[in-house]
N, C-alpha and C positions, 0 to 999 in steps of 0.2 A: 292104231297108228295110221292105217290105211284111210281112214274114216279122215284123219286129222288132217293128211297130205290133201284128201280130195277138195276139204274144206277150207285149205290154204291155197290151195293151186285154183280154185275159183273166184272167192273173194280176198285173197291176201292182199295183192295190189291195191284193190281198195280201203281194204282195212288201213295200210300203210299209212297211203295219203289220205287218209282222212283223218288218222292221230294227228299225223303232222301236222294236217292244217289246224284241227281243232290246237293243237298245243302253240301252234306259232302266233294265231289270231287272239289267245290268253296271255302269251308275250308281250304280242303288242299293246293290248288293252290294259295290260299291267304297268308297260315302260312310259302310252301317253298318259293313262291317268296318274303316275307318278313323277310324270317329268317338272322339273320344276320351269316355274316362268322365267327365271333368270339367266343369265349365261356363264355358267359355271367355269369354274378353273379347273385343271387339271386335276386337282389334289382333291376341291369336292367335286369330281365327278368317280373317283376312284372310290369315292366315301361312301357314292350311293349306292342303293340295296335295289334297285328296279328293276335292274339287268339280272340280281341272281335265278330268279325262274327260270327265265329261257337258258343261263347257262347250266344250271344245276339237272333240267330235263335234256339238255343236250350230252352232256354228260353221261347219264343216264341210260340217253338211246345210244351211244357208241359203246356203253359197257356192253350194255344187252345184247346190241349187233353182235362186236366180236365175239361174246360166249357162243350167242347162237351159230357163229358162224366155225368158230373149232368144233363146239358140239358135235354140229352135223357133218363137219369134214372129218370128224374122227369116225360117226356114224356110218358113213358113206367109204373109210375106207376100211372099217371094216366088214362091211358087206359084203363091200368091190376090190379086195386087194391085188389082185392082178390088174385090174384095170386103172384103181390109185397111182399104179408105178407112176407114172408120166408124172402126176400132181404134185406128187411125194418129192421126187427128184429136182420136180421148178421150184418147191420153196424148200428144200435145201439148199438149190444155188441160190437163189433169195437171201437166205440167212447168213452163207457163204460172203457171196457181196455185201451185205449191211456191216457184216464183221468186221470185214477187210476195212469198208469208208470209216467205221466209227475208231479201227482203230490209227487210222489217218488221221483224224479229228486232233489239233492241237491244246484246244482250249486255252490257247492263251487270250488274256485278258491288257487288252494294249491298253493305255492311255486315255486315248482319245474314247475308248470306248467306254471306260470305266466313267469318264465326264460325260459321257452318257444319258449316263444310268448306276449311282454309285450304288444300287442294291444289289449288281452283280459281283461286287466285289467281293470274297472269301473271305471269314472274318472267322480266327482260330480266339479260343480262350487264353487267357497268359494270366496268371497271378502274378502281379507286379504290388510286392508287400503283402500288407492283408487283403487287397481289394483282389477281385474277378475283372478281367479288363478285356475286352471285346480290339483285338486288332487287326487290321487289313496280315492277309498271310502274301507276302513279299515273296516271290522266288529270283527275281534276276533284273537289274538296276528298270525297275517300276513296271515289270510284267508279274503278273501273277497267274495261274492258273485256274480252272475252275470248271468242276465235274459238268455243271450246266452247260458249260460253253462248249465243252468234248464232245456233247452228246448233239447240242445243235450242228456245231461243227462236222460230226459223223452224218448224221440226217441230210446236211443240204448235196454233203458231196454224195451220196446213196440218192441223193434226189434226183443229182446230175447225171450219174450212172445210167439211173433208168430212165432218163429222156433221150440219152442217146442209145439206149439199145433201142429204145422205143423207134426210135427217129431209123439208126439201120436196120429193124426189123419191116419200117414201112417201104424204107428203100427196097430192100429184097423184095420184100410182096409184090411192088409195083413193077422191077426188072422182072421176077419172074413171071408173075401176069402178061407183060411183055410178048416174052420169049415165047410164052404159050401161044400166045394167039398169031404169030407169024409162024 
């Protein structure tokens, strides 16, 4: 394991950037030599297949990241478990907060938004006769709800959360830094 750290903590950084670039430089050379000469519409641009590599390797690399990255947080804390506390304690209020925003998250589904984009619309099965019948699911005179939009909804206000702790945590640093130096 020693051998492995020494061998990451020398060349990882490069190793890094150098997948990336090799995978992004096959992206591109995938997206121009596949790109078509005309100016597509909407619906065939959605159709085409040139974009799946780079998103399907990006995919990919943030799977990998995140395991690697509980991996070694789980590794590290149990090494280091007294020294963890602190880490331990930030992403439980992390999780604490994400909870709280997503369970703020309405997901309602207005109007305007559903003309949109009618694919967010919720669509429950009903047997109406013999047939399976695919219908918008209705909650309240043309609002509907919808697990997807809870979950964006939860995300942006957790998003908003953490730019402004961010934003009063820089403010502190800055008054304290301050206060130090006078």
């Amino acid at each position: 394991m020693t051998g492995a750290y020494q061998f990451l903590k020398k060349y990882g950084v490069a190793i890094s950037f150098g997948t990336g670039t090799v995978l992004a430089i096959l992206t591109y050379a995938i997206i121009l030599g596949g790109f078509p000469e005309f100016n597509p519409s909407k619906k065939e641009m959605y159709d085409l297949t040139i974009f799946n590599f780079g998103l399907y390797t990006t995919y990919a690399l943030i799977v990998i990241t995140c395991v690697l990255v509980a991996l070694f947080s789980i590794v590290n804390v149990i090494k280091n478990p007294k020294g963890s506390i602190k880490g331990v304690v930030g992403f439980g209020v992390l999780l604490v907060i994400f909870f709280i925003t997503y369970s703020m998250g309405d997901g309602l589904l207005t109007e305007a938004l559903a003309k949109s984009d009618p694919r967010l619309i919720p669509l429950e099965t009903k047997e109406i006769g013999s047939t399976m019948v695919k219908i918008p699911v209705v909650l309240q005179e043309g609002v509907t709800a919808s697990s997807e939009l809870k979950t964006a909804d939860g995300l942006i206000k957790f998003s908003y959360v953490m730019m402004l702790l961010a934003i009063v945590s820089m403010v502190f640093a800055a008054l304290r830094d301050l206060v130090k130096q006078s």
